[in-house]
C-alpha positions as CSV (number, residue, x, y, z in Angstrom):
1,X,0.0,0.0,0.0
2,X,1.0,3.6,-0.9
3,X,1.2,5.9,2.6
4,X,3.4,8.4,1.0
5,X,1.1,11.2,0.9
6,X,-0.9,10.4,3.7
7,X,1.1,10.2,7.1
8,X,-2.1,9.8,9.4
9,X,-3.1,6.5,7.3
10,X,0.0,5.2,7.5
11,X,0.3,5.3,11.5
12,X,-3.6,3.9,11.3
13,X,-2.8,0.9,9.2
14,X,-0.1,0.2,11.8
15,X,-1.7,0.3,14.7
16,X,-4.6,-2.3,13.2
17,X,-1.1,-4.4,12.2
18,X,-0.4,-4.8,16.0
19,X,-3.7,-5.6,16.8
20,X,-4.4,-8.3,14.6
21,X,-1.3,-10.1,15.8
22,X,-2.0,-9.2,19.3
23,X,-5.4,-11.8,18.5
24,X,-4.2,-14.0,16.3
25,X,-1.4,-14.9,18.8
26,X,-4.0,-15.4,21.6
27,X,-5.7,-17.4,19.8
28,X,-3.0,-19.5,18.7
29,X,-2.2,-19.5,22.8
30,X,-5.6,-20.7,23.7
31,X,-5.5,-23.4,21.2
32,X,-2.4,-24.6,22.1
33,X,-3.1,-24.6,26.0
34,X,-6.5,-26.1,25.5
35,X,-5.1,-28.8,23.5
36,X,-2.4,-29.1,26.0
37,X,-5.1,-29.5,29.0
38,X,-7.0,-32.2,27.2
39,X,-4.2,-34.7,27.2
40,X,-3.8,-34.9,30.4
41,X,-6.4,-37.6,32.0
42,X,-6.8,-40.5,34.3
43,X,-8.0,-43.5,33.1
44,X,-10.1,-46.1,35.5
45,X,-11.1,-49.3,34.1
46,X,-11.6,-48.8,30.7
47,X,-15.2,-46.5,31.4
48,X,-14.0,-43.2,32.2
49,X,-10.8,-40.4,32.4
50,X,-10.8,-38.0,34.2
51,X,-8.9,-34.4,33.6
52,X,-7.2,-34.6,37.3
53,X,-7.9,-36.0,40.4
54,X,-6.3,-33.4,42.6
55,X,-6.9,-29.8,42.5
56,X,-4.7,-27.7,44.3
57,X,-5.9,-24.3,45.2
58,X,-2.6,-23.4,46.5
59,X,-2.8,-20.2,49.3
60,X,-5.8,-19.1,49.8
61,X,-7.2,-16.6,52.0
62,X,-10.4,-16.5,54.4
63,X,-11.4,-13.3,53.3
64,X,-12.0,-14.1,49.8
65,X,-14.6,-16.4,50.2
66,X,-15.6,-19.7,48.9
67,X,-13.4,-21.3,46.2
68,X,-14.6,-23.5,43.4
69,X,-12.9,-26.2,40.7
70,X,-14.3,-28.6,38.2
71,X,-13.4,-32.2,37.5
72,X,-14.2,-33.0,33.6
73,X,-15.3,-37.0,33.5
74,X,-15.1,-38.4,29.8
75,X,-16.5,-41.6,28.6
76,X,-14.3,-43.9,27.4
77,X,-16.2,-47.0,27.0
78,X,-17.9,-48.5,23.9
79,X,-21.8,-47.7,26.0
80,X,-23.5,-44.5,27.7
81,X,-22.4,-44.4,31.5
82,X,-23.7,-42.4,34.4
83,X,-22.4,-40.1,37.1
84,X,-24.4,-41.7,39.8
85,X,-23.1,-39.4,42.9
86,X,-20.8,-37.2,44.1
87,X,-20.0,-37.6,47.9
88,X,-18.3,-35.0,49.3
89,X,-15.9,-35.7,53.0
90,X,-17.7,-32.4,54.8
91,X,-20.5,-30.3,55.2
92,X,-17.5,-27.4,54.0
93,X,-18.0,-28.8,49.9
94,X,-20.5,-28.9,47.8
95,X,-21.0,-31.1,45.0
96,X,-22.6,-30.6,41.7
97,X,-22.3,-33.1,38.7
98,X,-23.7,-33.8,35.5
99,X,-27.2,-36.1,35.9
100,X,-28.1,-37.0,32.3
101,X,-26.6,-40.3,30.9
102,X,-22.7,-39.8,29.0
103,X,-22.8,-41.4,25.7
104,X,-19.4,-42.3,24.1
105,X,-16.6,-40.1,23.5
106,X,-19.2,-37.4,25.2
107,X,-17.8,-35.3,28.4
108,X,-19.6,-34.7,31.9
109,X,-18.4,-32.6,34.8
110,X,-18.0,-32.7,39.0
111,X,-18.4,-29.4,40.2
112,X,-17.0,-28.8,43.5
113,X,-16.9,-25.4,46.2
114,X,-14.6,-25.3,49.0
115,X,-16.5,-22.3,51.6
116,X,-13.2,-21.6,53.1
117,X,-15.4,-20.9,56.5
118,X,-13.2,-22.7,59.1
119,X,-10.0,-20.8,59.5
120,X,-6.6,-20.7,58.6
121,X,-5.0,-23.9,58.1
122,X,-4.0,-26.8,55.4
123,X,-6.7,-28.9,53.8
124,X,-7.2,-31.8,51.8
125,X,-10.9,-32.4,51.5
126,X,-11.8,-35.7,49.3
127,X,-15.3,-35.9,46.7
128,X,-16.3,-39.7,46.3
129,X,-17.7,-40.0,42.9
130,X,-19.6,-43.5,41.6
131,X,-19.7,-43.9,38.0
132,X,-21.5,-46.7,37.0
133,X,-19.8,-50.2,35.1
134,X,-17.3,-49.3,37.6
135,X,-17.3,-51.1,41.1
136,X,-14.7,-48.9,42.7
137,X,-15.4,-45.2,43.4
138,X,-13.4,-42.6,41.7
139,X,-11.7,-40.3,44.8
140,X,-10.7,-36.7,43.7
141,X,-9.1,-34.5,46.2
142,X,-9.3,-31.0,46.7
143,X,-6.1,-29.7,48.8
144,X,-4.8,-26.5,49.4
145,X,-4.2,-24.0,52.5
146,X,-5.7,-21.2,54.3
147,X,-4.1,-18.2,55.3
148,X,-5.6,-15.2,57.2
149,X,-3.8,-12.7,55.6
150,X,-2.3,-12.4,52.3
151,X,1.4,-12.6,52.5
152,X,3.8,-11.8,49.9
153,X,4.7,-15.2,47.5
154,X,7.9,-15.4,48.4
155,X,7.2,-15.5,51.9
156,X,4.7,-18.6,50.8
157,X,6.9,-20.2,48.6
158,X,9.8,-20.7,51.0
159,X,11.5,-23.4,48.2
160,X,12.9,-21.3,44.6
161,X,14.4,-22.9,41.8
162,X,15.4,-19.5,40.2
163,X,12.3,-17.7,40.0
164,X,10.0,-20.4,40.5
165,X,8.5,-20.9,44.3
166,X,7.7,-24.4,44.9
167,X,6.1,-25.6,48.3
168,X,8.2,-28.9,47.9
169,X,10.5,-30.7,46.0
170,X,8.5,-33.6,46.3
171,X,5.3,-34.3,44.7
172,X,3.6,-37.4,46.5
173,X,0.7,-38.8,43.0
174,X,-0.9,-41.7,45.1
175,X,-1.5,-44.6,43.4
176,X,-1.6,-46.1,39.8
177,X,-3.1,-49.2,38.1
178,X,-1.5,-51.0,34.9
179,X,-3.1,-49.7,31.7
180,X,-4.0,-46.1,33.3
181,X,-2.7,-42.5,34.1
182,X,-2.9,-40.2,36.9
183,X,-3.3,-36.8,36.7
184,X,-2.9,-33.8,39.3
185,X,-1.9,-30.1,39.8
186,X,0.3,-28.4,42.0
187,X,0.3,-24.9,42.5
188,X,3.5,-23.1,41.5
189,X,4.8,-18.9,41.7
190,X,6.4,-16.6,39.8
191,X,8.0,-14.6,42.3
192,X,10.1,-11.9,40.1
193,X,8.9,-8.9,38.6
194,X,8.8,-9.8,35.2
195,X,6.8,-12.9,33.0
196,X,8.4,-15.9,33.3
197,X,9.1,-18.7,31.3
198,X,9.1,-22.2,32.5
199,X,9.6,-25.5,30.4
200,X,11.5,-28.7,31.5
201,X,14.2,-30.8,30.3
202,X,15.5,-34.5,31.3
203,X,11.7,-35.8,32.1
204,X,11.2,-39.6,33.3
205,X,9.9,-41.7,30.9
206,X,5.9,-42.0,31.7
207,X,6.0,-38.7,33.1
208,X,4.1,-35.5,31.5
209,X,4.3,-31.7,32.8
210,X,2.5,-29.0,31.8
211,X,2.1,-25.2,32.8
212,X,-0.5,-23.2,32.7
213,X,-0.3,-20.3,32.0
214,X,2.7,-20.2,30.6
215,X,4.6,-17.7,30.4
216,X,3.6,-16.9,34.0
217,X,2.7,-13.4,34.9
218,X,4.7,-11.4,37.1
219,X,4.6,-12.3,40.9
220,X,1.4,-14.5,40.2
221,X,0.5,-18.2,41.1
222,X,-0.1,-20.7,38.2
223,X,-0.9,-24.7,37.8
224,X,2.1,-27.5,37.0
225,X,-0.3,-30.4,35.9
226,X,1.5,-33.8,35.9
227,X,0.3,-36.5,33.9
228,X,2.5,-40.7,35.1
229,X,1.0,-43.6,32.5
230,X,1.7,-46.7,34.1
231,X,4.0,-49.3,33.1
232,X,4.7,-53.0,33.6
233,X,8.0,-52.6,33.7
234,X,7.5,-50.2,36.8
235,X,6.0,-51.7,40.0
236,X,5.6,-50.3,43.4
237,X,6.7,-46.9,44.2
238,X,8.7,-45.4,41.4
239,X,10.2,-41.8,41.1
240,X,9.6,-39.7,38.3
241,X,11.9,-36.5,37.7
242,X,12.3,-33.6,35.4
243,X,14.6,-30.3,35.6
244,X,12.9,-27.1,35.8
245,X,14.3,-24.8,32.7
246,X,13.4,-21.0,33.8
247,X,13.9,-18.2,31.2
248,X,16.3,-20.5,29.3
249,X,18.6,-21.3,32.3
250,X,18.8,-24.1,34.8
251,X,19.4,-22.9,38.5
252,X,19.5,-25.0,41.7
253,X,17.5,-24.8,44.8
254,X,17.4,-22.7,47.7
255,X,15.6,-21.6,50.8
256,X,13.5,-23.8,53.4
257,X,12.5,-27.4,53.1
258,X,9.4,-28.1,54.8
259,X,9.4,-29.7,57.9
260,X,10.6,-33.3,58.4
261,X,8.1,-35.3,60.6
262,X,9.7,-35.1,64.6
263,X,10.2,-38.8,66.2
264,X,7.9,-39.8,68.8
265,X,10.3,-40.5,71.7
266,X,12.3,-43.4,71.4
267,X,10.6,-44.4,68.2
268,X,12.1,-43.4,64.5
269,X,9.9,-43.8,61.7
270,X,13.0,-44.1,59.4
271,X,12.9,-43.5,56.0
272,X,16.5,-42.2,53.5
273,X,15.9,-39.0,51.9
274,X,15.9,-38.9,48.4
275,X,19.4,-37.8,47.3
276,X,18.4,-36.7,43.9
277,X,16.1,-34.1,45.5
278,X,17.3,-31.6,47.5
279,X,18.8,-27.4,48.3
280,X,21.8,-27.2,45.6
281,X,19.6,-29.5,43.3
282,X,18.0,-29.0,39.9
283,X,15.7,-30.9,39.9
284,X,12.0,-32.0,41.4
285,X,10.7,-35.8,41.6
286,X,7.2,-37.2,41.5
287,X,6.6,-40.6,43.1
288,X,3.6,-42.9,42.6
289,X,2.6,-46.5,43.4
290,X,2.1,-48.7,40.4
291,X,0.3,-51.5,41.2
292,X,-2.2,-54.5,39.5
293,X,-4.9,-53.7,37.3
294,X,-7.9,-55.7,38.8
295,X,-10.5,-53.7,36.8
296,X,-14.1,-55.3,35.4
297,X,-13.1,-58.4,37.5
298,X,-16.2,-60.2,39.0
299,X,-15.7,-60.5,42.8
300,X,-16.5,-64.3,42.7
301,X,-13.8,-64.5,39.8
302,X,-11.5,-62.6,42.4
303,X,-11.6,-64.7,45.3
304,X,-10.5,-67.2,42.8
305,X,-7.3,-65.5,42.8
306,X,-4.2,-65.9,44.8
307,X,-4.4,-64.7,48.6
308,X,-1.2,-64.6,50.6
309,X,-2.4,-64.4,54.0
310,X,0.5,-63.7,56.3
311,X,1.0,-64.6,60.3
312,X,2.3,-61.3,61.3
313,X,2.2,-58.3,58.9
314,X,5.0,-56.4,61.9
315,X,8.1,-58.6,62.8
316,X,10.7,-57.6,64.8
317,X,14.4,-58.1,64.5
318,X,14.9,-57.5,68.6
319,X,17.8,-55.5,69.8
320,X,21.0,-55.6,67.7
321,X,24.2,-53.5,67.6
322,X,24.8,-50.8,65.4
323,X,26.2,-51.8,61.9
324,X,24.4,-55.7,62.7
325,X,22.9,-57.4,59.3
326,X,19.9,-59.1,61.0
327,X,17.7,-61.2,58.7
328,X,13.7,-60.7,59.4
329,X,11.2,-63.4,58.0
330,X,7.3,-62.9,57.2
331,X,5.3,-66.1,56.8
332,X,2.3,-66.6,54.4
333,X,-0.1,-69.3,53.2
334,X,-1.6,-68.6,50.7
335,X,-5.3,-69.6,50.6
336,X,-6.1,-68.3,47.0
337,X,-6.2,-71.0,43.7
338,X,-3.6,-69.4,42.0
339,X,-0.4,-69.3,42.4
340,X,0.6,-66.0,44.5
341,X,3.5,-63.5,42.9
342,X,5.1,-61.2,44.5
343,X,6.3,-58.3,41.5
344,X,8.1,-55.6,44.0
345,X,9.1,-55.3,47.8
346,X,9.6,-51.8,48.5
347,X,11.2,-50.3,51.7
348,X,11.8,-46.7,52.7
349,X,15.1,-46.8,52.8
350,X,18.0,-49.1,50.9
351,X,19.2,-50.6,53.9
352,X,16.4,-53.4,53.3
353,X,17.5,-56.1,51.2
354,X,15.1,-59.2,49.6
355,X,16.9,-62.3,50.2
356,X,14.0,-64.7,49.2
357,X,10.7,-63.7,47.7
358,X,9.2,-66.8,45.6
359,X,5.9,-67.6,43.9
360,X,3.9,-69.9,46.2
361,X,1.6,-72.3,44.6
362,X,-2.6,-72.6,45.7
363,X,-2.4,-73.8,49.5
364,X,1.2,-74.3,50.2
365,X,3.1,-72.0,53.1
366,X,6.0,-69.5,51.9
367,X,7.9,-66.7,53.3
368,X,9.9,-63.3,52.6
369,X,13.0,-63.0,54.1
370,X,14.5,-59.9,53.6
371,X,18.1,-58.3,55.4
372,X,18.6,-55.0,57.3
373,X,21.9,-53.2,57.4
374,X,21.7,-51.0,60.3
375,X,25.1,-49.2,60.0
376,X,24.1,-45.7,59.4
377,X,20.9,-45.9,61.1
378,X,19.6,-43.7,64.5
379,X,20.2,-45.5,67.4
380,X,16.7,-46.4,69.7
381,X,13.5,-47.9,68.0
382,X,13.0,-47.9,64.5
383,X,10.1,-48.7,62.3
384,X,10.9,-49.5,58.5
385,X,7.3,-49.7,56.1
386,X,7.5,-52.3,52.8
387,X,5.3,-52.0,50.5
388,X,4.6,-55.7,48.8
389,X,2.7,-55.6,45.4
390,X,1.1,-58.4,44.0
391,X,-1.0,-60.6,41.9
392,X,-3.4,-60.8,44.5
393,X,-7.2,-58.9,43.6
394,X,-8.4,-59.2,46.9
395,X,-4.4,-57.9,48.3
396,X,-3.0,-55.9,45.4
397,X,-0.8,-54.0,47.8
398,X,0.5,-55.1,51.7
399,X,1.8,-53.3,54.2
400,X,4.3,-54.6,56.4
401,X,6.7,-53.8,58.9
402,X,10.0,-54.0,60.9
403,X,10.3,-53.2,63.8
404,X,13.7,-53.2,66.6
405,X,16.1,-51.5,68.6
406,X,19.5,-50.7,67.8
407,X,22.0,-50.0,70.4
């Protein structure tokens, strides 16, 4: 076009320039962060996904009134489904969810409201939803904290990985079954000044993050949604990690770790830090629990199953000397009709070794034998928790523990 005569139309033509691309790249960005919202889901059974199944309001404050999230429910199956109820754990939440029937492929929504009435403090407030051709309920978990007055993010966020506030390193998903995913949020800061920029690099295999929004505004709070997919070659509890990239640069953690849990006398509840995760570390860990996938099972068909029933699910090693390797032993029968297998022992700490851990055939008694090394370990009582995950429907996952004293 010609503006050389007109000066006025020139600076016009210009300033509808810029605001054309101002919408055109906003609706690129909605696009591209509603496309990236819809892949992440949880599966359950075959029936249903779900878009999360923890929403994390982050810091809140009591003078802002009630807070609200939904929970978007898509069919999956191959026949229309229904979103029977949704039971809220208190009379703090309501519920609201979609009545009419879901056909396939076809979304519904749980609709929850949090009336932040009860004071400061953390909470973690649980809706039970039943979805029918599913015989387990669907838990979704609404978690955040309370605050009487509104303090300044990085007063919040006492964890930074450059300018990114983080509550903790550690990001605790729950559990997982074979052939699904599982989805949640946690809320995250920009604490500078200026947009910022956050993408990751070096993820876990079966892990997905995404941001949103992204870039996030100055000295504002936004969602990382985490998306694990299950794998057989992954049982038990398995950590997932990826390196924060802010702004193009890599930076390492500083400030305050939250809390560690205080003994109870005598008694250690002890458990090895992870030592990827950590001040003057890059990067931040997920860990969930992959276990069996016992979905669409009958329950007649189940008790069919194996079912390791064991003497004492808490054995004690006595009193030993620091630095002694005693050997504990768990007893089972197992009074199932198939043939009980055992896929993963898992301790919370690598002092546990498995010495014997065999498949046990319909009827017949077996045991776990596993060997402590206490060197390195607090002196007084300690408790150690393994997690045992099997082939069991009716025992997918045991809990057992070791117990002693160490002088």
């Amino acid at each position: 076009m010609d503006f050389s005569n007109d000066w006025k139309d020139f600076c016009y033509y210009i300033c509808i320039m810029k605001k054309t691309i101002h919408i055109l790249c906003a609706i690129a960005a909605f696009f591209i962060l509603a496309a990236g919202s819809a892949s992440a889901q949880s599966t359950f059974g075959g029936v249903v996904s779900v878009d999360k199944e923890i929403h994390d309001f982050g810091d809140i404050f009591t003078d802002q009134g009630s807070v609200s999230c939904t929970f978007t429910f898509t069919n999956i199956s191959s026949k229309p489904i229904l979103l029977l109820s949704a039971v809220s754990s208190c009379g703090c939440t309501t519920t609201e969810w979609t009545r009419e029937p879901l056909q396939p492929g076809k979304k519904g929504t749980v609709e929850a409201e949090f009336d932040n009435n009860d004071g400061p403090y953390p909470f973690d407030k649980t809706i039970t939803v039943y979805v029918s051709e599913l015989k387990n309920p669907i838990v979704l978990h609404l978690r955040g904290t309370a605050h009487e007055n509104v303090k300044p993010l990085r007063e919040t966020y006492k964890l930074k990985i450059g300018n990114m506030g983080i509550k903790s390193l550690e990001i605790k998903a729950g559990n997982i079954s074979q052939r699904e995913t599982k989805s949640g949020t946690v809320a995250i800061a920009n604490v500078s000044p200026a947009p910022m920029k956050l993408e990751f690099k070096d993820v876990s295999d079966g892990l997905r993050l995404e941001v949103y929004p992204n870039p996030i505004p100055a000295k504002s709070v936004a969602n990382l949604t985490y998306t694990i997919t299950a794998s057989r070659e992954r049982w038990g509890k398995n950590w997932y990690y990826a390196t924060p990239v802010i702004d193009g640069r890599v930076y390492k953690a500083i400030g305050q770790l939250p809390a560690a849990e205080t003994p109870v006398e005598d008694m250690h509840f002890y458990t090895e830090p992870n030592s990827r995760l950590g001040i003057g570390k890059s990067e931040i860990g997920f860990w969930a629990v992959t276990k069996e996938n016992f979905a669409g099972i009958p329950q007649d068909a189940k008790e069919e199953m194996s079912n390791p029933s064991f003497t004492k699910s808490t054995v004690s090693f006595g009193k030993v000397a620091a630095g002694a390797k005693p050997t504990i032993t768990f007893e089972y029968t197992n009074k199932g009709k198939q043939d009980s297998v055992f896929y993963k022992l898992d301790a919370d700490c690598s002092n546990v070794k498995v010495k014997e851990m065999e498949k046990t055939a319909p009827g017949k008694k077996g045991k776990i034998v596993v060997e402590l090394d206490t060197k390195g370990m607090p002196k007084g009582e300690n408790i150690i928790a393994l997690t045992l995950i099997t082939n069991s429907a009716l025992r997918p996952v045991i809990s057992l523990q070791i117990t002693g004293t160490i002088q």
